[in-house]
C-alpha positions as CSV (number, residue, x, y, z in Angstrom):
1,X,19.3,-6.4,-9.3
2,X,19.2,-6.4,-13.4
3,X,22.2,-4.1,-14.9
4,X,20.2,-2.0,-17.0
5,X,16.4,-1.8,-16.2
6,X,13.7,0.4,-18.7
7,X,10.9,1.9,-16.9
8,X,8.1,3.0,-19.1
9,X,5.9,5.6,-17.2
10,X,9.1,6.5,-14.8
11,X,8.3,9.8,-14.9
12,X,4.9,9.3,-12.9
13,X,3.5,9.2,-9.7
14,X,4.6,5.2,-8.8
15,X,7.5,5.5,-11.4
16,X,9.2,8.3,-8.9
17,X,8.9,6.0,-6.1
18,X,10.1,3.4,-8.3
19,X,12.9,5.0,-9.6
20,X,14.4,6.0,-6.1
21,X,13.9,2.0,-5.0
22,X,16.2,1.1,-7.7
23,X,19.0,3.5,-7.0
24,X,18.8,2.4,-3.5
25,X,18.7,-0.8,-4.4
26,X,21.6,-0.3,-6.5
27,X,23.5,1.5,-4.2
28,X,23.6,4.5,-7.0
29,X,26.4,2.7,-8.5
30,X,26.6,0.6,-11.7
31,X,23.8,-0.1,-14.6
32,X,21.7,2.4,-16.2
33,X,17.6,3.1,-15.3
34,X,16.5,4.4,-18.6
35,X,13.3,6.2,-18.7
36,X,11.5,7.2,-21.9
37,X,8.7,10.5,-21.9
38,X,8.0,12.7,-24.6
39,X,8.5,15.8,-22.1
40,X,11.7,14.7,-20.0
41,X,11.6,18.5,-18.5
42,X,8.4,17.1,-16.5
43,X,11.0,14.6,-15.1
44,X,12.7,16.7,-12.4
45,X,11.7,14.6,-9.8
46,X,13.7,11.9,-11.1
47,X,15.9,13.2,-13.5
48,X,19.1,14.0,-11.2
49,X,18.8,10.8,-9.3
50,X,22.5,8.6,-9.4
51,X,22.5,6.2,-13.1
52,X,18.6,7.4,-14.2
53,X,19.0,8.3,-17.6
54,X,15.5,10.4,-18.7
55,X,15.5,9.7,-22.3
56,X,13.3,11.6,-25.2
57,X,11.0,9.1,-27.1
58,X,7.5,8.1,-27.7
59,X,6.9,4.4,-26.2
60,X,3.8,4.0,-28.8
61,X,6.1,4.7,-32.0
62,X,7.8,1.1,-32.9
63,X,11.3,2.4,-33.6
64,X,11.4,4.1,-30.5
65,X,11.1,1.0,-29.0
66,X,13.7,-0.7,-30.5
67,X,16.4,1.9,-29.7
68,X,15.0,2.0,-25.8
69,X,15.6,-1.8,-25.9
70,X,19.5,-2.1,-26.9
71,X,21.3,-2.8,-23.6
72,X,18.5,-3.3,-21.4
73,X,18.1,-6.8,-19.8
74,X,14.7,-6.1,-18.1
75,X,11.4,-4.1,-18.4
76,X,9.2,-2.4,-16.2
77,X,5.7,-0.8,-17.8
78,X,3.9,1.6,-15.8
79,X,1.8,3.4,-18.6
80,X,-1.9,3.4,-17.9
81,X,-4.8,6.3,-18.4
82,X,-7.9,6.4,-16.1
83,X,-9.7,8.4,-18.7
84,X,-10.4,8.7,-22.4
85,X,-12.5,6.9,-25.3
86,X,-12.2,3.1,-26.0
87,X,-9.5,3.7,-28.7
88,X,-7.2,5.2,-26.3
89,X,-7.5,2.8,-23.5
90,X,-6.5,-0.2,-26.5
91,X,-4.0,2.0,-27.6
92,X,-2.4,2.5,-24.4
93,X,-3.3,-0.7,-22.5
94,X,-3.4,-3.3,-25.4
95,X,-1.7,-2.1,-28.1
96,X,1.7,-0.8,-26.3
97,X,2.0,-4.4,-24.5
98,X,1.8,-5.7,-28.2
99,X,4.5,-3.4,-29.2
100,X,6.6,-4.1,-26.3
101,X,5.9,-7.6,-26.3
102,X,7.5,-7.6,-30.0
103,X,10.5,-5.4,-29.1
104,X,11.2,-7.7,-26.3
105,X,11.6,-10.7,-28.5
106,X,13.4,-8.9,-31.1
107,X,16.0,-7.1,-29.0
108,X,16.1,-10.6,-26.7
109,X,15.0,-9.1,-23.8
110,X,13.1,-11.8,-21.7
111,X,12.2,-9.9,-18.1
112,X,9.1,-7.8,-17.7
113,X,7.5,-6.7,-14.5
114,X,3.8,-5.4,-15.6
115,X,1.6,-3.3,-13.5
116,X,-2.4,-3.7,-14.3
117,X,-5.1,-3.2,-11.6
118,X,-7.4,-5.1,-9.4
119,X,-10.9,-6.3,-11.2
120,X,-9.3,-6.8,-14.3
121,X,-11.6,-9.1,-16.2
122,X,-13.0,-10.3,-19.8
123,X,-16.6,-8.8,-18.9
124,X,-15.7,-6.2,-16.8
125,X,-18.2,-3.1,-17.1
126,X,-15.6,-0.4,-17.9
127,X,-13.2,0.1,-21.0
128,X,-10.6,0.7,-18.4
129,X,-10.9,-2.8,-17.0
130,X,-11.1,-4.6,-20.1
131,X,-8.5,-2.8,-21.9
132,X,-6.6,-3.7,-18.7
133,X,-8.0,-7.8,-18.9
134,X,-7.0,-7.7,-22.4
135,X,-3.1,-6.2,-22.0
136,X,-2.6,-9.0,-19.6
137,X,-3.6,-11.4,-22.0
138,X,-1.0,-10.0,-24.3
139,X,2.0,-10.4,-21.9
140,X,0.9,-14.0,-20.7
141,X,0.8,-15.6,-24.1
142,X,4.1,-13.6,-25.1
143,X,6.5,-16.3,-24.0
144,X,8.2,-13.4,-22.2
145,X,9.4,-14.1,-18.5
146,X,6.4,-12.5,-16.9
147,X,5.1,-10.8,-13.6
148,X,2.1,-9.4,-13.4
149,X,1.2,-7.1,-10.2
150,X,-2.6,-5.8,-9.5
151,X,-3.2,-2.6,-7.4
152,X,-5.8,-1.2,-6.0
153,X,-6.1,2.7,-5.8
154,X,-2.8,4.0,-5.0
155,X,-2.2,7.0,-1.9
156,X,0.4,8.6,-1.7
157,X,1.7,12.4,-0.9
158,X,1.9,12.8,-4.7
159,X,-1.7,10.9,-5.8
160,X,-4.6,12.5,-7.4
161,X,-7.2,10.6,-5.5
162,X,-6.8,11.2,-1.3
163,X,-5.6,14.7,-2.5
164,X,-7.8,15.9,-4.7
165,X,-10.4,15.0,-2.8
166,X,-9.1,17.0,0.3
167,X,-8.6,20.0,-2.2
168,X,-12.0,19.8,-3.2
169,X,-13.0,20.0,0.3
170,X,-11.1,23.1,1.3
171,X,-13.6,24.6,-1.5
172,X,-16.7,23.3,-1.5
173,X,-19.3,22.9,1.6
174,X,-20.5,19.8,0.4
175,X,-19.3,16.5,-1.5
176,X,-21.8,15.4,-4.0
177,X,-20.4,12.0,-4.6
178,X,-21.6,9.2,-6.9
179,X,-20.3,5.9,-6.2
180,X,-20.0,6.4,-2.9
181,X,-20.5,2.9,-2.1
182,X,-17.9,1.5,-4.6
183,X,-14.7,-0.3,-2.6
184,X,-11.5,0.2,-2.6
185,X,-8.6,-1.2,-0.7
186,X,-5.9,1.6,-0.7
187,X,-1.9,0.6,-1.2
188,X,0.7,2.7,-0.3
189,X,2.8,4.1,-3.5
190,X,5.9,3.0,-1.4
191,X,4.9,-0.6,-1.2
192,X,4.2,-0.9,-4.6
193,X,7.5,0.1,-5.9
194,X,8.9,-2.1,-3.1
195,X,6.7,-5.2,-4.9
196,X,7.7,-4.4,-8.1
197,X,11.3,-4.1,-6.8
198,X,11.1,-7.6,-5.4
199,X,9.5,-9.3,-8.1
200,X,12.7,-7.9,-10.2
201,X,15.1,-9.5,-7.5
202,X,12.8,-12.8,-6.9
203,X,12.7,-15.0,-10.4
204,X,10.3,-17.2,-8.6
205,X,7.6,-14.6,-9.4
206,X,8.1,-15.1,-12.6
207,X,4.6,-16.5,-14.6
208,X,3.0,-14.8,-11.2
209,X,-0.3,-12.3,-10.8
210,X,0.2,-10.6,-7.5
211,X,-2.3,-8.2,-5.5
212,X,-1.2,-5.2,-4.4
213,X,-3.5,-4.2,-1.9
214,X,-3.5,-1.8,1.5
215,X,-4.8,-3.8,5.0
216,X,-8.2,-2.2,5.3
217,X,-11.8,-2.3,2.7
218,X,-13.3,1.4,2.5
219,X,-15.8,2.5,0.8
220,X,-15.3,5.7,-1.7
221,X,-17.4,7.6,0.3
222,X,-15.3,6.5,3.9
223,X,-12.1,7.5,1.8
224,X,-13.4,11.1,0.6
225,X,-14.5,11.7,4.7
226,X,-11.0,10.8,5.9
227,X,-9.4,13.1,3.4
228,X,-11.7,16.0,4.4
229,X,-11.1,15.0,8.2
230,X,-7.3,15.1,7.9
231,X,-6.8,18.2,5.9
232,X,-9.0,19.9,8.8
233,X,-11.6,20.8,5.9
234,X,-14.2,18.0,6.6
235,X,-17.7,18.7,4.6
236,X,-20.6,16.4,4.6
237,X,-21.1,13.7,2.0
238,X,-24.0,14.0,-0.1
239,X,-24.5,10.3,-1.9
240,X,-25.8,10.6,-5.6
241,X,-28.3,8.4,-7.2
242,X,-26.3,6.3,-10.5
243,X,-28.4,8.7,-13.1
244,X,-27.0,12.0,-10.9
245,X,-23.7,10.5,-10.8
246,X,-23.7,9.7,-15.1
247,X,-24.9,13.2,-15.6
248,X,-22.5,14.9,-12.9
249,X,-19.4,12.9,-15.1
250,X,-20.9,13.9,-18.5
251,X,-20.8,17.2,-17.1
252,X,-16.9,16.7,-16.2
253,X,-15.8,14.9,-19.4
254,X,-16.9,18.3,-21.4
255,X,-14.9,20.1,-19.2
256,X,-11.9,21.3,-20.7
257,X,-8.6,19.1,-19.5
258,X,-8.4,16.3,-17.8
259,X,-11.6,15.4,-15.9
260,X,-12.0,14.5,-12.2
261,X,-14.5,11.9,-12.9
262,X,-15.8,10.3,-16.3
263,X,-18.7,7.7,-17.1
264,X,-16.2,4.9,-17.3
265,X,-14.9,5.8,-13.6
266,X,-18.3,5.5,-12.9
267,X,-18.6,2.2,-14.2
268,X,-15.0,0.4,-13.1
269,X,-16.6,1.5,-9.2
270,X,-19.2,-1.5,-9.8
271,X,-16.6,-4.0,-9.7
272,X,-15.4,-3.8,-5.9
273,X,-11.2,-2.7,-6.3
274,X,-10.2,-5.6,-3.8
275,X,-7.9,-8.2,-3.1
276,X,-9.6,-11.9,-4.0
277,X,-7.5,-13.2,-1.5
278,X,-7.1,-16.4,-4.2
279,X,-3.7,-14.9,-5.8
280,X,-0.3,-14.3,-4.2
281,X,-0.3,-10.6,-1.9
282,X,2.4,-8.1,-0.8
283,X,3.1,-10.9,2.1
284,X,4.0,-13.2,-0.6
285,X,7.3,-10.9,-1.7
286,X,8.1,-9.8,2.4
287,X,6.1,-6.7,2.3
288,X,3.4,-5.8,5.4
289,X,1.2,-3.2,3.9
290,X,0.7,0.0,5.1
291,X,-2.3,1.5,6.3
292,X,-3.5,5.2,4.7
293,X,-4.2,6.4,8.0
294,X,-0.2,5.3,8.4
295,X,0.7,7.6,5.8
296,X,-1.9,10.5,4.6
297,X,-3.2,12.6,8.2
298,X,0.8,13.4,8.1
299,X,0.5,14.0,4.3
300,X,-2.5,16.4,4.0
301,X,-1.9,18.1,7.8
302,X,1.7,19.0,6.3
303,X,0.1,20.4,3.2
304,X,-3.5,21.6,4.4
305,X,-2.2,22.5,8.2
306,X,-3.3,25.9,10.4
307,X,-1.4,28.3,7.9
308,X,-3.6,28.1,5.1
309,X,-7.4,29.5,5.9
310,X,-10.5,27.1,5.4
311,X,-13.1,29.8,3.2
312,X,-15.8,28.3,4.6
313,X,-14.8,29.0,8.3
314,X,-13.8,32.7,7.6
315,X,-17.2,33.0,6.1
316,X,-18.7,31.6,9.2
317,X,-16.3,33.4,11.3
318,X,-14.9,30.8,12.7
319,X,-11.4,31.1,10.6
């Protein structure tokens, strides 16, 4: 395992998981696991864990940069948005690999682990996937010692996907969905940090694109039906026409805060989130993936179970 190891985007959901790989995999004892964020009090989760050091910067200023980089011999970047206008997805996705790239090479840094996402390609129909298609792009021609892993959605007890759409369900009696066709091929947030553990410990994967991707194809609308199943607040799927779907996402994007769906969600769902099955897989670093029925009925029973009351049953008066 590297001695000193930078994680940009520690502080999120896969950057927890991550971070607790790497202290077990350290043993909690020697080398530092630095991780950057503008609001290191959001960083409880991690913050206490043995040698993780939750550091105060701004990844997208250069000079912060450079100071992240003295000591550290490798690189993980985690930082990615799902939602916002096309300058924000090249800033984040595009620009900050540029940066990086260059405070690599200065501070002689060679090791970075990148996480992008299934689909990526040049004429992909979202700015999410091409902002994506075009960060790779970046790292591969960087002359840096490079390992590039794809997911598909990631589950998880901590996600904002299988979960939200339970919550959603314990409130509303029906699912308007658009997209409900779209595929997906769920990974476990656990076996992704274990893959980008691995690729840190394997130099072989080095100059490697690897899937990450769950054992089973579902389509959106499967997925939203097993989250209502197994938080006991199943409601029925209503499927919406593409023009529904555009206007129901306008409708979120003016909604103050982060939305729960935008136009360019809308769009990334047309390219199916699944493995090829033409690049290297979790198999490839030792890892069997784990099934979301494995992981998220204990998940959402725990958090959904008989103690809370479903509204729609009391209504009914069957709560």
């Amino acid at each position: 395992m590297p001695n000193n190891i930078l994680v940009l985007g520690g502080s999120g959901f896969v950057g927890r998981s991550l971070c607790e790989k790497l202290v077990e995999q350290s043993g909690g004892a020697g080398g530092r696991i630095v991780v950057p964020s503008r609001r290191p009090h959001r960083a409880a989760a991690i913050r206490f864990l043995p040698t993780v050091e939750v550091v105060r910067s701004d990844v997208h200023l250069d000079r912060d940069l450079a100071r992240l980089m003295r000591g550290v011999d490798t690189v993980v970047n985690l930082v990615a948005i799902l939602h916002g206008s096309p300058e924000a997805f090249k800033k984040v996705h595009v620009d900050l690999p540029q940066r990086l790239s260059k405070a690599c090479q200065q501070a002689g840094v060679k090791r970075l682990v990148h996480v992008s996402a299934l689909g990526v390609q040049p004429e992909a129909p979202s700015n999410y996937l091409r902002s994506k298609t075009a960060g790779e792009a970046v790292l591969q021609t960087s002359g840096l010692d490079v390992t590039i892993l794809r997911p598909s959605v990631i589950f998880g007890e901590h996600d904002r996907f299988i979960n939200l759409f339970a919550q959603l369900q314990s409130v509303f009696p029906v699912m308007p969905l658009a997209g409900s066709q779209a595929q997906f091929q769920p990974v476990w947030v656990e076996d992704v940090a274990s893959a980008i553990t691995a690729s840190l410990l394997d130099p072989s994967t080095i100059g490697q694109t690897i899937e990450c991707a769950g054992p089973q194809v579902f389509t959106l609308g499967e997925l939203v039906q097993l989250a209502g199943r197994w938080a006991d607040h199943a409601r029925p799927v209503l499927p919406l026409p593409m023009f529904m779907g555009q206007l129901q996402a306008l409708a979120m994007e003016l909604m103050p805060g982060e939305p729960l769906m935008s136009r360019d969600n809308l769009a990334s769902m047309k390219t199916p989130n699944i493995a090829s099955g033409k690049l290297p897989d979790l198999a490839r670093l030792g890892i069997q993936a784990t099934g979301i029925e494995q992981v998220m009925p204990e998940v959402l029973t725990r958090r959904n179970g008989p103690a809370r009351l479903d509204p729609w049953r009391a209504r009914a008066g069957r709560g």
